[in-house]
C-alpha positions as CSV (number, residue, x, y, z in Angstrom):
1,X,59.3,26.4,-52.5
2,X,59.4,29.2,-50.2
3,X,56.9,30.0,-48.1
4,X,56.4,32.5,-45.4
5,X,53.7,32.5,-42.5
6,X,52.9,36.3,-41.1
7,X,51.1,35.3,-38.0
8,X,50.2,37.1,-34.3
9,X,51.0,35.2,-31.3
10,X,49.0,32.2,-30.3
11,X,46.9,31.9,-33.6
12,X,48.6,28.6,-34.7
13,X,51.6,29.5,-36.9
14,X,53.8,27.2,-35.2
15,X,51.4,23.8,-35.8
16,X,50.4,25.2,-39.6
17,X,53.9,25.5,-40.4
18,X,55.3,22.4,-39.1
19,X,52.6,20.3,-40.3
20,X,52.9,22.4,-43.9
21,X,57.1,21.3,-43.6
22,X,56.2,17.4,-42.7
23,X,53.8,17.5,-45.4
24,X,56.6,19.3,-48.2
25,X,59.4,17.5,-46.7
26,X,60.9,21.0,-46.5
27,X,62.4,22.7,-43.0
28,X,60.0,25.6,-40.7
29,X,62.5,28.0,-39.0
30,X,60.3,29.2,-36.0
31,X,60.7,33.3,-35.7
32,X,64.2,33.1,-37.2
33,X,64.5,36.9,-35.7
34,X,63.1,36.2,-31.9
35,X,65.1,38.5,-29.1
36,X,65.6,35.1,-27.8
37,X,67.3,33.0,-30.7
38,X,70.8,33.9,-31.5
39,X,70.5,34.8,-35.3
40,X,73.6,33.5,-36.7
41,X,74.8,32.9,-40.7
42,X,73.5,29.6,-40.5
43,X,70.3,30.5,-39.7
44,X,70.3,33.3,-42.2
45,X,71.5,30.6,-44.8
46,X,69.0,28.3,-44.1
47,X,66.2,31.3,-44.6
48,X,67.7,32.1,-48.5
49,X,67.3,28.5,-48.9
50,X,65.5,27.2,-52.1
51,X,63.1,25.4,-50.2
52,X,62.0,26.5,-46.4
53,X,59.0,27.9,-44.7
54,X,59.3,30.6,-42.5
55,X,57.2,31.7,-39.6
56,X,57.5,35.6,-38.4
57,X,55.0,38.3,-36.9
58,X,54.6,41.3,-38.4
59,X,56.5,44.6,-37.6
60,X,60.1,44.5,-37.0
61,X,60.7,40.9,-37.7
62,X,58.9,41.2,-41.1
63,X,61.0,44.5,-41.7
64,X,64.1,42.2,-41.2
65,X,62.8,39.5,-43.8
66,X,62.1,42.3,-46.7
67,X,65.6,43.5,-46.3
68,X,67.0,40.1,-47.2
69,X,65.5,40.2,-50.8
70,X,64.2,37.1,-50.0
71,X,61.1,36.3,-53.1
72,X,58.7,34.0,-51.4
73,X,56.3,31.7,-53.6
74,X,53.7,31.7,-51.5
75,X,52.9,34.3,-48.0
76,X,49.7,33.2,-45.8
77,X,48.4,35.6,-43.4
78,X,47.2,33.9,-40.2
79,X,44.7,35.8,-37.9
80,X,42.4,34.7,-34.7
81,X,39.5,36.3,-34.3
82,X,38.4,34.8,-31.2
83,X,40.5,36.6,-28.1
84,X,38.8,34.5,-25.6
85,X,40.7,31.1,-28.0
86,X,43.7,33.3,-27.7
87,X,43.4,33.4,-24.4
88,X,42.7,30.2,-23.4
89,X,45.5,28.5,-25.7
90,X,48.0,30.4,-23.1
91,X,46.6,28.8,-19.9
């Protein structure tokens, strides 16, 4: 099963996803397109694989994940409405 999470920063994508993995027995890749991971064909691999979940924002990094062709089974959309939470989950 594929599965992507579209998420803001600090709304819980990272915990969702690698409870969501733990639960499937199936591997998160943490924003596979981050200016700070080095994207490499392994990485990409492992995103085409049959069964992975997938955390990104939305924007460029989701731009990047369309132009794979990638069909995901399931996308969840992850939002915080609080700022003040947001805020605080930084400190």
């Amino acid at each position: 099963m594929r599965i992507l999470l579209i998420g803001g920063s600090r709304v819980g994508g990272t915990k969702i996803g690698e409870w969501i993995g733990y639960e499937l027995g199936i591997p998160y890749i943490h924003e596979p397109f981050g200016i700070w991971r080095d994207t490499n064909e392994n990485v990409l691999r492992d995103i085409k694989s049959e069964n992975v979940i997938v955390k990104t924002h939305s924007g460029k990094e989701l731009e990047r994940l369309k132009g794979l062709g990638i069909h995901w089974d399931k996308t969840i959309g992850l939002i915080r409405e609080d700022e003040n939470d947001c805020a605080i989950s930084m400190v």
